[in-house]
C-alpha positions as CSV (number, residue, x, y, z in Angstrom):
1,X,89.6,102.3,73.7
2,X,91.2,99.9,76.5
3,X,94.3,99.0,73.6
4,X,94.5,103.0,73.9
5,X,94.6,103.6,77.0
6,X,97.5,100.9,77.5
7,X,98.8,102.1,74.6
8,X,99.5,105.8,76.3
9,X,100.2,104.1,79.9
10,X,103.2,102.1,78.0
11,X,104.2,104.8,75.5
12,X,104.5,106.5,79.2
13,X,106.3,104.2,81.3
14,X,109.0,103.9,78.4
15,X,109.4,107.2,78.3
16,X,110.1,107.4,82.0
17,X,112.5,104.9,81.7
18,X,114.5,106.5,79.3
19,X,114.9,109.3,81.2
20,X,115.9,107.2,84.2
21,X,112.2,108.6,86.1
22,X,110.3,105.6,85.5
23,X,110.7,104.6,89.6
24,X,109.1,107.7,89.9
25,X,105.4,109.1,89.7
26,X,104.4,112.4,90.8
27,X,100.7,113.2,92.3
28,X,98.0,114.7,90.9
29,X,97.3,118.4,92.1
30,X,95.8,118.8,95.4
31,X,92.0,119.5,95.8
32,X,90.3,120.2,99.0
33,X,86.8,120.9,100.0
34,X,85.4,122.9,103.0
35,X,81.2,123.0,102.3
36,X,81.1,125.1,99.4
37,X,85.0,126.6,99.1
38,X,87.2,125.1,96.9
39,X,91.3,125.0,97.7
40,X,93.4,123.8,94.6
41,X,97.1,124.1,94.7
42,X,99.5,122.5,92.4
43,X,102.3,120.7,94.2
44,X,102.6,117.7,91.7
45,X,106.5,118.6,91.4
46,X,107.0,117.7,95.2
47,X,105.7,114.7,95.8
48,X,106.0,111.1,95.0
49,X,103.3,107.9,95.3
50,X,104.7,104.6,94.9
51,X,101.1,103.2,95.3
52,X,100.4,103.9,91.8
53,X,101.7,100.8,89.7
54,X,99.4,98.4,91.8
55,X,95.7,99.5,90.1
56,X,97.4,99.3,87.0
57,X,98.8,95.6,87.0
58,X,96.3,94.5,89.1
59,X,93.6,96.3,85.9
60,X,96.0,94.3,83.1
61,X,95.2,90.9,85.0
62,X,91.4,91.6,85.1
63,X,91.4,92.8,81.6
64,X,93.6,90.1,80.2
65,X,90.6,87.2,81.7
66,X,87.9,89.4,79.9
67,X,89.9,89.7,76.7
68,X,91.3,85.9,76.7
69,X,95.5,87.4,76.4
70,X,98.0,89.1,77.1
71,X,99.6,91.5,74.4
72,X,103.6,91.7,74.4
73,X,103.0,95.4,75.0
74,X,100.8,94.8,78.0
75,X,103.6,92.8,79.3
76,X,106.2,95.4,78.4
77,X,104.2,97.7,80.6
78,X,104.1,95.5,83.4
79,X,107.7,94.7,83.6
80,X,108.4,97.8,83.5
81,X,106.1,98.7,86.5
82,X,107.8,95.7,88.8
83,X,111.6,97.5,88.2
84,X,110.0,100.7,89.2
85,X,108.6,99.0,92.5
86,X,111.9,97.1,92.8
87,X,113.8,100.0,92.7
88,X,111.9,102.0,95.2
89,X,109.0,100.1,97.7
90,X,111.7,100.6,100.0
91,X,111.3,104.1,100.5
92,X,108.8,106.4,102.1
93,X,106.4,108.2,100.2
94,X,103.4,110.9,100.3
95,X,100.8,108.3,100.0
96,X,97.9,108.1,98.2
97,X,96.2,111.3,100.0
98,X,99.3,113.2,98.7
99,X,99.6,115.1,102.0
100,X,101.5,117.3,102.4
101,X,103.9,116.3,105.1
102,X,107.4,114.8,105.4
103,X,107.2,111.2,103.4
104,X,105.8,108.2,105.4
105,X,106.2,104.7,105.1
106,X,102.2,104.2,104.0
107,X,100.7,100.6,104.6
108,X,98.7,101.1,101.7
109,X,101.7,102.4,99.3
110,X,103.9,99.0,100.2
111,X,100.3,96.9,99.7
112,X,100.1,98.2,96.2
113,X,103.9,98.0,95.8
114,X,103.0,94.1,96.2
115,X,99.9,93.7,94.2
116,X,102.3,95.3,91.3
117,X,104.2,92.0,91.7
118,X,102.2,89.4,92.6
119,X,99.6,90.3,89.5
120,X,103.1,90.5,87.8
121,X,103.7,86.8,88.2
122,X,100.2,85.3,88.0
123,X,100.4,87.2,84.4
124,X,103.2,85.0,83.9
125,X,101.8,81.8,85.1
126,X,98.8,82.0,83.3
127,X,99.8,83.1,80.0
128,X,103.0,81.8,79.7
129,X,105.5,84.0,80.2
130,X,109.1,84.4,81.9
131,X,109.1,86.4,84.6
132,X,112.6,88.0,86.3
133,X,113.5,85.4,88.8
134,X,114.0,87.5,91.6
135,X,110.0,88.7,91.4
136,X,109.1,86.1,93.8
137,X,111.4,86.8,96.5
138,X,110.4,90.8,96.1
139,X,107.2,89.9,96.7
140,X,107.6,87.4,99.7
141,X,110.4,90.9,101.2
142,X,107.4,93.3,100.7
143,X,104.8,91.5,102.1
144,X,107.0,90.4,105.3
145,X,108.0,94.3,105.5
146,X,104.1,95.1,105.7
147,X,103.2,92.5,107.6
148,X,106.1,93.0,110.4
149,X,105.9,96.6,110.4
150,X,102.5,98.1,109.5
151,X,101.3,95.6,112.5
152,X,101.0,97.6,115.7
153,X,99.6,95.3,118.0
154,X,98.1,95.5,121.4
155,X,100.8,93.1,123.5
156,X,103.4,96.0,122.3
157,X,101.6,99.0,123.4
158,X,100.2,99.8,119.9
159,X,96.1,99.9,119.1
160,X,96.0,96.1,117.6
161,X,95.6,97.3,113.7
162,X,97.5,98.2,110.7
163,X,98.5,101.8,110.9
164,X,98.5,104.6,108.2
165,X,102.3,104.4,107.9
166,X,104.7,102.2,110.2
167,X,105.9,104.7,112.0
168,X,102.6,106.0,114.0
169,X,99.5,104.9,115.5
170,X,97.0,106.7,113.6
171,X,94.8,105.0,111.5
172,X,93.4,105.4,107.4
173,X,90.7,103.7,105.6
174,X,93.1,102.7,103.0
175,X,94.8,100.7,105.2
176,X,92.0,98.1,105.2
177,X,93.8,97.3,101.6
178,X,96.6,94.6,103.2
179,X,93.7,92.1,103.5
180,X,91.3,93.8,100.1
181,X,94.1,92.8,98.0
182,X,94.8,89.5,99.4
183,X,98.5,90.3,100.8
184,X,96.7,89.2,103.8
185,X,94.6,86.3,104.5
186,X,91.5,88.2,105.0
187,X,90.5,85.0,107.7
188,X,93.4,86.2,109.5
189,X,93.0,87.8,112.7
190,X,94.6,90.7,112.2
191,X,92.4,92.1,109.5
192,X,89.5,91.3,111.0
193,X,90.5,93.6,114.1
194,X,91.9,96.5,111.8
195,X,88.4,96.0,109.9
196,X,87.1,97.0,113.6
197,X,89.5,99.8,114.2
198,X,88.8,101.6,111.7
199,X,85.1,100.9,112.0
200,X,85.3,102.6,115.4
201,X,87.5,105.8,114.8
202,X,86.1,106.6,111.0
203,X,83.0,105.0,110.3
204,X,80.2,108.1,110.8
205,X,76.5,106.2,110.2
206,X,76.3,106.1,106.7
207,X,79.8,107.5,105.7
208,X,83.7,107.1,106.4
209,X,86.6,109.2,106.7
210,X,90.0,108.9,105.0
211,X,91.1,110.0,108.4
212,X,90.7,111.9,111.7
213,X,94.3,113.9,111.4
214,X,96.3,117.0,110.7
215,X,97.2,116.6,106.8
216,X,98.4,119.8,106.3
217,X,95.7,121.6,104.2
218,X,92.8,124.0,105.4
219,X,89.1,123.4,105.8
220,X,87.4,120.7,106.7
221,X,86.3,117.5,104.5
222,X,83.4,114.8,105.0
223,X,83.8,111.2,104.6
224,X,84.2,109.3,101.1
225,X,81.8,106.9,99.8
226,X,85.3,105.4,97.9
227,X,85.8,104.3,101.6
228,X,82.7,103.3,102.7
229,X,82.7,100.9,99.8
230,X,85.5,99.6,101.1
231,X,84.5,99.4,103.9
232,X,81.3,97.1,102.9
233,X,83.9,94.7,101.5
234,X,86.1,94.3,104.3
235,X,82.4,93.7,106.1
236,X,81.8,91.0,103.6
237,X,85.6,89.2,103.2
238,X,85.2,89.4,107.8
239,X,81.7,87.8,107.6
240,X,79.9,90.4,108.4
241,X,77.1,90.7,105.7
242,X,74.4,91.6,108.0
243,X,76.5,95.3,108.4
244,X,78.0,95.1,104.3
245,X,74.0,95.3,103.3
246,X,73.3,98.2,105.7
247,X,76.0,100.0,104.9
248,X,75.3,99.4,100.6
249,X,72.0,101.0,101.4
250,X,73.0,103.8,102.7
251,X,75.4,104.8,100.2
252,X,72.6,104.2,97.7
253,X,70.6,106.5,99.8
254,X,73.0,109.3,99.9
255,X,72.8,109.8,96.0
256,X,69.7,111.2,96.3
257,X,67.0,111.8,93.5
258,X,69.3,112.0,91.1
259,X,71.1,108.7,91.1
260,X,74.3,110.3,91.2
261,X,77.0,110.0,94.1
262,X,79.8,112.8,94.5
263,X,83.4,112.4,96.6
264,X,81.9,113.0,99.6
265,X,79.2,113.2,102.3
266,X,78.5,115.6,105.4
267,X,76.7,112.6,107.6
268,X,76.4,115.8,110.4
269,X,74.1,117.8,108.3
270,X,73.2,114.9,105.6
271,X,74.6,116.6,102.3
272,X,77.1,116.4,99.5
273,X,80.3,117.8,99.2
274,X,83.0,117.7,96.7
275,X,83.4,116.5,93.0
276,X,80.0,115.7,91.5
277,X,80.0,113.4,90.2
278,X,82.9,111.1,91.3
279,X,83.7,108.3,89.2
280,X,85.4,106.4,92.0
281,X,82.3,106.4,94.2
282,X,80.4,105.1,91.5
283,X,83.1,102.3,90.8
284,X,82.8,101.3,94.8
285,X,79.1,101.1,94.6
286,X,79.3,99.1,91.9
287,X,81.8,96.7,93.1
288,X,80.2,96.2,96.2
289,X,77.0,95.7,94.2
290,X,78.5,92.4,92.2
291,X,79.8,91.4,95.1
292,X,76.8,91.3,97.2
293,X,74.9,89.6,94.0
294,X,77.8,87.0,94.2
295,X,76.7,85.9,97.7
């Protein structure tokens, strides 16, 4: 199944590329929940995330430990993922929300854009391989972009965290990412204050919020247990277990008798809302359960 599901990923990205559309990959359609009504509109056409490489690269480097290699096609794939991001981390995107607004320059779309090329070259280093000389010095560009411009700090009228997008103060869950994927130290002072910002404006008791703003699409929407796992890792990689734990309990409490987590959670009236099940709130809660196990 996993030589598969590279397989069609690859099979993809060289298709893309032959078409001269590999730098480009459109959103999936847009789903939004208010209590029980359901919004779905199809805009996949009109919008572009530049995020999307990251999960995959960074997935090949995991999957290559487990397996013990890396397959020329694997590699293929990957290489063909960094041209994409070197072609266009440069430019703004709709972000990995897909709102519906004019393109941003998303913290967490540049973070992925260099997790697409630092997994690219520790591939290389530890299986051998030849990567493009000029990866190194896109990587050390991105992460200096990021770090110089998704930083709003206090001393220049800004809030002291890493923004949503570098060119506003508001703040998104995703965000917490720069120090997640180790573009930042996560010992470094910075994250550890973003960790706090967004603790403050989206953190709801058991629950946290994407974000508290104006995305362009009806109703209203809880938090997501993706982000409170999250969340309990940037507690964990900021030394603060005591508040990781609390928080992992809670989200084992919200699935309720049946085991089972869904998108979202209404911490006002203590309910679920959205997709049910959601793999992705699964994957968090089991994340931060290894990692709590790991000490």
């Amino acid at each position: 199944m996993e030589q598969q599901i590279f397989g069609w990923i690859t099979r993809q990205s060289e298709l893309r590329e032959k078409h001269q559309v590999s730098t480009e990959l459109r959103a999936r359609p847009t789903r939004r929940r208010d209590h029980a009504r359901r919004v779905t509109v199809h805009i996949a056409n009109q919008q572009v995330q530049l995020d999307v490489f990251g999960p995959v690269v960074d997935l090949v480097a995991k999957l290559t430990e487990a397996r013990g290699k890396l397959t020329d096609d694997d590699w293929r794939m990957v290489g063909a993922m960094v041209r994409a991001v070197a072609a266009r981390w440069h430019e703004p995107d709709h972000g990995i929300w897909e709102e519906r607004h004019t393109p941003r320059h998303h913290v967490y779309s540049k973070v992925q854009c260099w997790v697409t090329v630092d997994r690219a070259l520790k591939l290389a280093d530890r299986w051998g391989r030849t990567p493009d000389p000029v990866w190194p010095r896109l990587r050390d560009r991105i992460a200096e972009d990021v770090l110089t411009r998704g930083w709003h700090g206090q001393a220049c009228g800004g809030i002291g965290a890493f923004t949503t997008a570098y060119d506003g103060l508001d703040l998104d869950a995703a965000s917490l990412h720069v120090g997640l994927s180790g573009l930042l130290d996560p010992t470094d002072e910075r994250f550890a204050a973003t960790v706090t910002a967004i603790e403050a404006e989206l953190r709801s008791g058991s629950t946290v919020y994407r974000y508290h703003r104006d995305d362009g699409l009806p109703g209203l929407e809880g938090g997501f247990h993706l982000c409170a796992a999250w969340m309990i890792e940037a507690y964990l990689l900021t030394g603060r277990r005591t508040e990781a734990e609390e928080l992992f309990d809670q989200l084992v409490d919200a699935a309720g008798p049946t085991g089972l987590l869904p998108e979202e959670y209404d911490p006002i009236a203590e309910r679920s809302l959205g997709n049910h099940p959601q793999a992705y709130s699964h994957l968090g809660l089991i994340r931060c359960a290894q990692l709590l196990e790991l000490g």
